[in-house]
C-alpha positions in Angstrom: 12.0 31.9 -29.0 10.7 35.4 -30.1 9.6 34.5 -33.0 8.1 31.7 -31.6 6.2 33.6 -29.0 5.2 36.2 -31.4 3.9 33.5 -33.3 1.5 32.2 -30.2 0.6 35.5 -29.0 -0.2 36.8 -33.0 -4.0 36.9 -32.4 -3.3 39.6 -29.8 -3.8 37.2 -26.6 -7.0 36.9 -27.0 -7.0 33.5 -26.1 -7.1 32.0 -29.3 -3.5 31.0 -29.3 -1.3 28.5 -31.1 0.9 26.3 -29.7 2.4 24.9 -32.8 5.5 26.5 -32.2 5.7 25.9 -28.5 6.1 22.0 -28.5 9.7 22.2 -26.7 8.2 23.6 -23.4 5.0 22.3 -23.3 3.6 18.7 -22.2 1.9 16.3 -24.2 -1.6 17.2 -24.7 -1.0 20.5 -22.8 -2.7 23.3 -24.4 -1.9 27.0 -24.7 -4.9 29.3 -23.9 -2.7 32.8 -23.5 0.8 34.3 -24.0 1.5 37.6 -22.8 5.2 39.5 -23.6 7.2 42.4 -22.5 10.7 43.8 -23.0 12.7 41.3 -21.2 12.0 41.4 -16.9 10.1 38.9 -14.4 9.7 40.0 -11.0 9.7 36.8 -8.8 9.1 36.5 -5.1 10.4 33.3 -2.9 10.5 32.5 0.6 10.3 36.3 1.2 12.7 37.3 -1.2 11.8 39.2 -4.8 14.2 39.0 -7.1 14.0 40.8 -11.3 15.3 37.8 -13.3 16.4 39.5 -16.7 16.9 37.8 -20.4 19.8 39.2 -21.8 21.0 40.1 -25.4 18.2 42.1 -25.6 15.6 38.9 -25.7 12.3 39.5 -24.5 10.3 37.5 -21.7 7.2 35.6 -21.9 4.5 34.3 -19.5 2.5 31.3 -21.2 -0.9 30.5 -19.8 -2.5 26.8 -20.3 -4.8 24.4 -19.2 -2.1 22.9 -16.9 0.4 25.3 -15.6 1.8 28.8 -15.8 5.0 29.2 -17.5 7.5 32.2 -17.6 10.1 32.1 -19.9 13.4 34.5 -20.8 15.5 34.5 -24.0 15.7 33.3 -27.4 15.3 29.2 -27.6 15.4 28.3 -24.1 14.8 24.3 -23.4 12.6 24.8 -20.6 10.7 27.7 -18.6 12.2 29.9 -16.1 9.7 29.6 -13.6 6.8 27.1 -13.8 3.6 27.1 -11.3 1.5 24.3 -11.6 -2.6 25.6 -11.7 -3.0 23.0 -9.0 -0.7 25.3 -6.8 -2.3 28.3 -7.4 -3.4 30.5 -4.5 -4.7 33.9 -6.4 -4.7 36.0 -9.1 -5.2 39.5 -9.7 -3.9 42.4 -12.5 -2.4 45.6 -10.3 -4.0 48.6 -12.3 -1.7 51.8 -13.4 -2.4 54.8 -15.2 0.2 54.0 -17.8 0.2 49.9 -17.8 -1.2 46.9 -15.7 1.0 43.9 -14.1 -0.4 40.4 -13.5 0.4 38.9 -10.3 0.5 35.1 -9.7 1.0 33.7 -6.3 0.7 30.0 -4.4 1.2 29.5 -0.7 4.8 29.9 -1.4 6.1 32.2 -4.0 4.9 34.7 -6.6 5.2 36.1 -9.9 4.9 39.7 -11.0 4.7 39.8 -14.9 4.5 43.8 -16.6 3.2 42.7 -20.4 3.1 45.2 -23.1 1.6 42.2 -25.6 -0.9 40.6 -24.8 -4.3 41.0 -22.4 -3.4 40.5 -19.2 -7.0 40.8 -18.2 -8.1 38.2 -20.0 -5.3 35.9 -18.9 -6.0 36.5 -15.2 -9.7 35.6 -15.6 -8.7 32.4 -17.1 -5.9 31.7 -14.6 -8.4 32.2 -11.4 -11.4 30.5 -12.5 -9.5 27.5 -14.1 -6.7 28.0 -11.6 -9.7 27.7 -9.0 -11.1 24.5 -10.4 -7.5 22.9 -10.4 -6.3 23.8 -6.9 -9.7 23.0 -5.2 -9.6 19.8 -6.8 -6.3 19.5 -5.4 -7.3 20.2 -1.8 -10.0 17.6 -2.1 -7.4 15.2 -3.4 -5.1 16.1 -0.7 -8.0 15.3 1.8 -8.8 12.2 -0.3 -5.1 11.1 0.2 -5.5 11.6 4.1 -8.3 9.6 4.3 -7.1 6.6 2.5 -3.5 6.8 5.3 -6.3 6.9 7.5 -8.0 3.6 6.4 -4.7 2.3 6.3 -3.7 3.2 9.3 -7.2 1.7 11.0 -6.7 -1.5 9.2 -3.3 -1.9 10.5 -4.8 -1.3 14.0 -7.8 -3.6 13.9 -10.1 -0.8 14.0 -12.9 -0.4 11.7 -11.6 1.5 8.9 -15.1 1.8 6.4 -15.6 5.3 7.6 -12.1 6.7 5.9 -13.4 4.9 2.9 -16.4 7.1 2.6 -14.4 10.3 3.1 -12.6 9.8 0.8 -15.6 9.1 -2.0 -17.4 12.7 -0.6 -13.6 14.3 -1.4 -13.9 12.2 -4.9 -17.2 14.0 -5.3 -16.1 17.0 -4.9 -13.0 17.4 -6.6 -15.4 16.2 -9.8 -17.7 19.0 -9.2 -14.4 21.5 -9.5 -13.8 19.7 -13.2 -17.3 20.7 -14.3 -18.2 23.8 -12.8 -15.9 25.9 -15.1 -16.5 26.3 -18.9 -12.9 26.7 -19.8 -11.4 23.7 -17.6 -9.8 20.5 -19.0 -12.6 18.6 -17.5 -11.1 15.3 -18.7 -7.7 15.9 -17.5 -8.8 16.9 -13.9 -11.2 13.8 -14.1 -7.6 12.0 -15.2 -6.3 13.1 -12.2 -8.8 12.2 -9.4 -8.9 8.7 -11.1 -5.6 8.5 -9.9 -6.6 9.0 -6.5 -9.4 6.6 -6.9 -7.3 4.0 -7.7 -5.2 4.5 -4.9 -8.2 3.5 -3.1 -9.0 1.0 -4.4 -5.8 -0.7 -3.9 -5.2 0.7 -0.4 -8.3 -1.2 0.6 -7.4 -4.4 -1.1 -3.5 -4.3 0.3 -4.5 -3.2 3.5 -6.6 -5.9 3.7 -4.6 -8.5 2.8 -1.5 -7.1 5.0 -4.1 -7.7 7.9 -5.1 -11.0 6.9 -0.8 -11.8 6.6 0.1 -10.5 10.2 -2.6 -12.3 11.7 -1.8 -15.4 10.0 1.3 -15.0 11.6 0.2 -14.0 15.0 -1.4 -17.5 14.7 1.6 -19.2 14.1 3.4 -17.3 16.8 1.3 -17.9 19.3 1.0 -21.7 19.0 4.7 -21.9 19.2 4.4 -20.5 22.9 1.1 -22.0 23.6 -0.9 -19.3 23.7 -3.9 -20.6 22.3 -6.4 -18.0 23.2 -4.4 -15.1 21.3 -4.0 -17.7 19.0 -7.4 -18.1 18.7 -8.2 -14.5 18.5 -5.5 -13.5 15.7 -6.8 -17.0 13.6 -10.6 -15.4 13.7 -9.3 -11.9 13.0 -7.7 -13.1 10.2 -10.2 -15.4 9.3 -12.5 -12.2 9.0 -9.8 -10.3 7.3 -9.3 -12.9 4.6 -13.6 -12.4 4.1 -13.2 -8.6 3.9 -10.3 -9.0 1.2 -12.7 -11.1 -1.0 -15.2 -8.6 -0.4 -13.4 -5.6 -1.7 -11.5 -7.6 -4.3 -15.4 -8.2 -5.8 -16.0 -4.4 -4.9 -13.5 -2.4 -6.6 -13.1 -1.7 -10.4 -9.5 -1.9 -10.5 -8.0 -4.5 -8.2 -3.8 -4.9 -7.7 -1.9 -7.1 -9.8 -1.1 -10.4 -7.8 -3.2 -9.5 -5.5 -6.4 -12.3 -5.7 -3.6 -15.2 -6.2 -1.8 -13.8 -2.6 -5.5 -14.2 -1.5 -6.0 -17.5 -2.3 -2.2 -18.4 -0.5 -3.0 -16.7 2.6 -6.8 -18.1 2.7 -5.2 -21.8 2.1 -2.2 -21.1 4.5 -4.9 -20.1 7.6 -7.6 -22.9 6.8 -4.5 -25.5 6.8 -3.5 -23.7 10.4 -6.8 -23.7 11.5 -7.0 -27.6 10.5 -3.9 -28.5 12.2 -4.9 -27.0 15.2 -8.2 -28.5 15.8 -6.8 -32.0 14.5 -4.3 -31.3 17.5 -7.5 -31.0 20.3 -8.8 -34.3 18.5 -5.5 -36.2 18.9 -5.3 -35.2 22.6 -8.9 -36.3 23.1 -7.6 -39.7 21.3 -5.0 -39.8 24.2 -7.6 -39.3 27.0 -10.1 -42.0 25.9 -6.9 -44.0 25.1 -5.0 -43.4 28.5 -5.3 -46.1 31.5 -4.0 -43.8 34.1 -6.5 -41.3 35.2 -3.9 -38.7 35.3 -2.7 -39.3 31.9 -6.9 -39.0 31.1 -6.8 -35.7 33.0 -3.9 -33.8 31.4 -5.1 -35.2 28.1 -8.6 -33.6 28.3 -7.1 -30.5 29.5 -5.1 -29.7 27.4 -8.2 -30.2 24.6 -10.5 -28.6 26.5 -8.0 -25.6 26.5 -7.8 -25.5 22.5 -11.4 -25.5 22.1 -12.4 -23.5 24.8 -10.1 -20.7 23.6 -11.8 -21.5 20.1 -14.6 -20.9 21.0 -14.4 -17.8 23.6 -12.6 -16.0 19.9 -15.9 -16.7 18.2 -15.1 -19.6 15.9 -18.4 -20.2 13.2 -17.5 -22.0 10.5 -13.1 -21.5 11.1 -11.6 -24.3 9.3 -14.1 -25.6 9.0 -16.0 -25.9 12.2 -19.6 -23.9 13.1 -20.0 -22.5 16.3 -22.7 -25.3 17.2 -20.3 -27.8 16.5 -17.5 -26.4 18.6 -20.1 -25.9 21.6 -20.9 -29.8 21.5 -17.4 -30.9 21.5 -16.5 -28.7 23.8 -19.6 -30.3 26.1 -18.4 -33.4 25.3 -14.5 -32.9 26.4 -15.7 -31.5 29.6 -17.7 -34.0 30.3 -14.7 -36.4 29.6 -12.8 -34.3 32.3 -14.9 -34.0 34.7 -15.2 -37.9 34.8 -11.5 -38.6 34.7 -11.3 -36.2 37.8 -13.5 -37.5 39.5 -12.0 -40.9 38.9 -8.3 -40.0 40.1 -10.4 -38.7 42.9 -12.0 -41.9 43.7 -8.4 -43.6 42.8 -7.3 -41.3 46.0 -9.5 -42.0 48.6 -9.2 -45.3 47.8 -5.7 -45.0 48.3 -6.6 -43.6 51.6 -8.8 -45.9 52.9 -6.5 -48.9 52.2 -3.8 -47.6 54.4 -3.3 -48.3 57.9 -1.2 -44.9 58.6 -3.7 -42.2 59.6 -1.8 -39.3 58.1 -0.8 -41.0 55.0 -4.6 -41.4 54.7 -5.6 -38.0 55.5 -3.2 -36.7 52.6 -5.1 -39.4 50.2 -8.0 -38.5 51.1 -7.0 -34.4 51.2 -5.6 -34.8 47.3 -8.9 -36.1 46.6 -10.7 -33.5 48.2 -8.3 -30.8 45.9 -9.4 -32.7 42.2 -13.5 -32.5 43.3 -13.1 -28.9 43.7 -10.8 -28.6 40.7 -14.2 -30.9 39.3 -16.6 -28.5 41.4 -15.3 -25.6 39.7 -15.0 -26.5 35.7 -18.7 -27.4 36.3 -19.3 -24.0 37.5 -17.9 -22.7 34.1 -19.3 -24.7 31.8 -24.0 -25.7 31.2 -24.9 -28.9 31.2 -22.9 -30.0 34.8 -24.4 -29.3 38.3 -21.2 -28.0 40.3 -23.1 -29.1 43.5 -22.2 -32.4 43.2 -18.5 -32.2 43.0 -19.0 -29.6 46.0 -21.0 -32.7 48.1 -18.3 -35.2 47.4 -15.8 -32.5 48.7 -17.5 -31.9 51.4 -17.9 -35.7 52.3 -14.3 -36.0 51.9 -13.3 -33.4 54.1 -15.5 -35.3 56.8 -13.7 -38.0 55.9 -10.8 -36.5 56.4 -11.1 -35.2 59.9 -13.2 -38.4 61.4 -9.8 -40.3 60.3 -7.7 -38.1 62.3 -10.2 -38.2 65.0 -12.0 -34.7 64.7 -15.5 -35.3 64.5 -17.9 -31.8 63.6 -19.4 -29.9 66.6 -17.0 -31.7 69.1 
């Protein structure tokens, strides 16, 4: 190892330094820019406690700077350094002036390094390590912040919040952490432009996956929710994800570097929802087959019902162009099955009263003719909900009923 480092540190740590004989400890493509030396000590401070870590047999210790990392390291052919601080850690950097030497101290959030050379320019070395140091660990805060912002996304995404606004904090971190690789001579621009790629990536696929793991739950919600015949939160979830399976395509055609599988998982969960979506409405239709089909009015009512439930809830989600079906579309069938109830009420109504008035039994009659009066306002108020029907005349044949109603039982108004 001397020799080695004598070798590295020959031009007098100027910083033109070789690494040729330094392969062991260093990374590929890591480069040595300093390599200071003394007599054998390293003063090293952790979690409070400083401890002098001494090579033996007489061996010497060495503190490597390069474009990566800071490296101490004892004895004579060690495999790998004693202590190792990555310049992404780094906190500061200073040389402690004497009247007889000068120590280098290195220090992150953590722990510190005290290093006493007598080869070497420390000087020099500690202006590399803080201004390259620098570059690194503020290009790892903005990273870190990047990395927060894309949980974030995630995290929103998962909720069914808008999650766009993480997206562009993380690109202002991205731009920052590439000002830090070009704002310093000295710094490995490319390898600091290495690592926030990384981090860009991750974005990329974060919004992709995120996407598609929203699209996937919903899809499911769907499915869940027509088992227990909840068809407005089965409406809801089928739009959602519906609009998550458009923001997946969107990204997908967005981002330079997209997840493997990931457009083929698309394509399964677009096909899965549209064939959902299908079965559903083709359900609605089939029960509207049954009403025009049925030759009980009951049968008619409790067929249109439960149609007008399925698209009603389709359309209160915002269904446009679901399955495919547009909003105007859904609207006009819609019309159309209400106008289907309303008539098949008002037909079991009619079937009532007739009921009523072909019995000879006064009360029997009057509960005819009370049933009827219950299925006009049932009539009165789905006319209410819905354009295109005039509640008021559902509420008139009520009304007439109930008059009815009480002349049989011999009440007559203002008696």
């Amino acid at each position: 190892m001397f020799d080695r480092v004598n070798d590295a540190i020959s031009g007098g740590g100027s910083g033109e330094v070789d690494a040729e004989h330094l392969d062991g400890l260093l990374r590929d493509g890591e480069e040595l820019q300093h390599a200071l030396a003394n007599d054998g000590t390293i003063e090293h401070t952790e979690d409070g406690r400083t401890t002098t870590i001494e090579s033996g047999g007489g061996h010497g210790a060495y503190m490597l700077v390069t474009d990566e990392r800071v490296l101490w390291v004892l004895g004579d052919q060690p495999e790998t350094a004693e202590i190792a601080f990555e310049m992404n850690r780094l906190q500061t950097s200073h040389v402690r002036k004497g009247l007889i030497n000068s120590k280098l101290e290195v220090q992150t959030y953590d722990e510190s390094v005290v290093f006493d050379p007598d080869e070497g320019d420390a000087e020099e070395a500690e202006d590399y390590i803080s201004n390259v140091g620098s570059s690194w660990a503020d290009m790892s805060s903005a990273l870190a912040q990047a990395r927060d912002a894309i949980a974030a996304y995630e995290d929103a995404c998962e909720r069914g919040a808008d999650p766009n606004q993480h997206a562009l904090a993380a690109r202002s971190q991205f731009s920052q952490a590439r000002r830090c690789a070009t704002r310093e001579d000295r710094a490995p621009e490319q390898k600091i432009r290495a690592e926030i790629q990384e981090v860009v990536t991750e974005l990329a696929h974060t919004r992709v996956t995120s996407w598609l793991d929203r699209a996937q739950s919903q899809y499911e919600a769907v499915a869940a929710a027509l088992d227990e015949d909840r068809y407005g939160d089965a409406c809801e979830a089928y739009v959602d994800a519906a609009e998550a399976v458009e923001e997946a395509r969107d990204v997908i055609d967005d981002v330079d570097d997209v997840p493997e599988g990931a457009e083929s998982r698309l394509d399964a969960i677009e096909a899965d929802l549209r064939e959902a979506g299908e079965r559903f409405l083709d359900d609605a239709a089939g029960r509207c087959e049954t009403a025009l089909d049925a030759e009980e009015a009951t049968v008619a009512v409790d067929a249109w019902e439960e149609a007008f439930d399925r698209y009603r809830a389709a359309a209160d989600a915002g269904w446009n162009g679901h399955a495919p079906v547009s909003e105007d579309a859904l609207e006009y069938q819609l019309t159309w099955v209400t106008a289907g109830l309303l008539e098949a009420m008002s037909a079991h109504a009619a079937a009532l009263e007739r009921e009523g008035d072909g019995t000879d039994d006064t009360d029997e009659a009057g509960d005819y003719y009370e049933d009827a009066e219950a299925w006009f306002e049932r009539a009165r108020d789905l006319a209410g909900e819905r354009p295109h029907h005039d509640a008021d005349d559902y509420e008139a044949e009520r009304d007439r009923l109930e008059e009815k109603r009480l002349e049989s039982a011999g009440w007559e108004f203002g008696g």
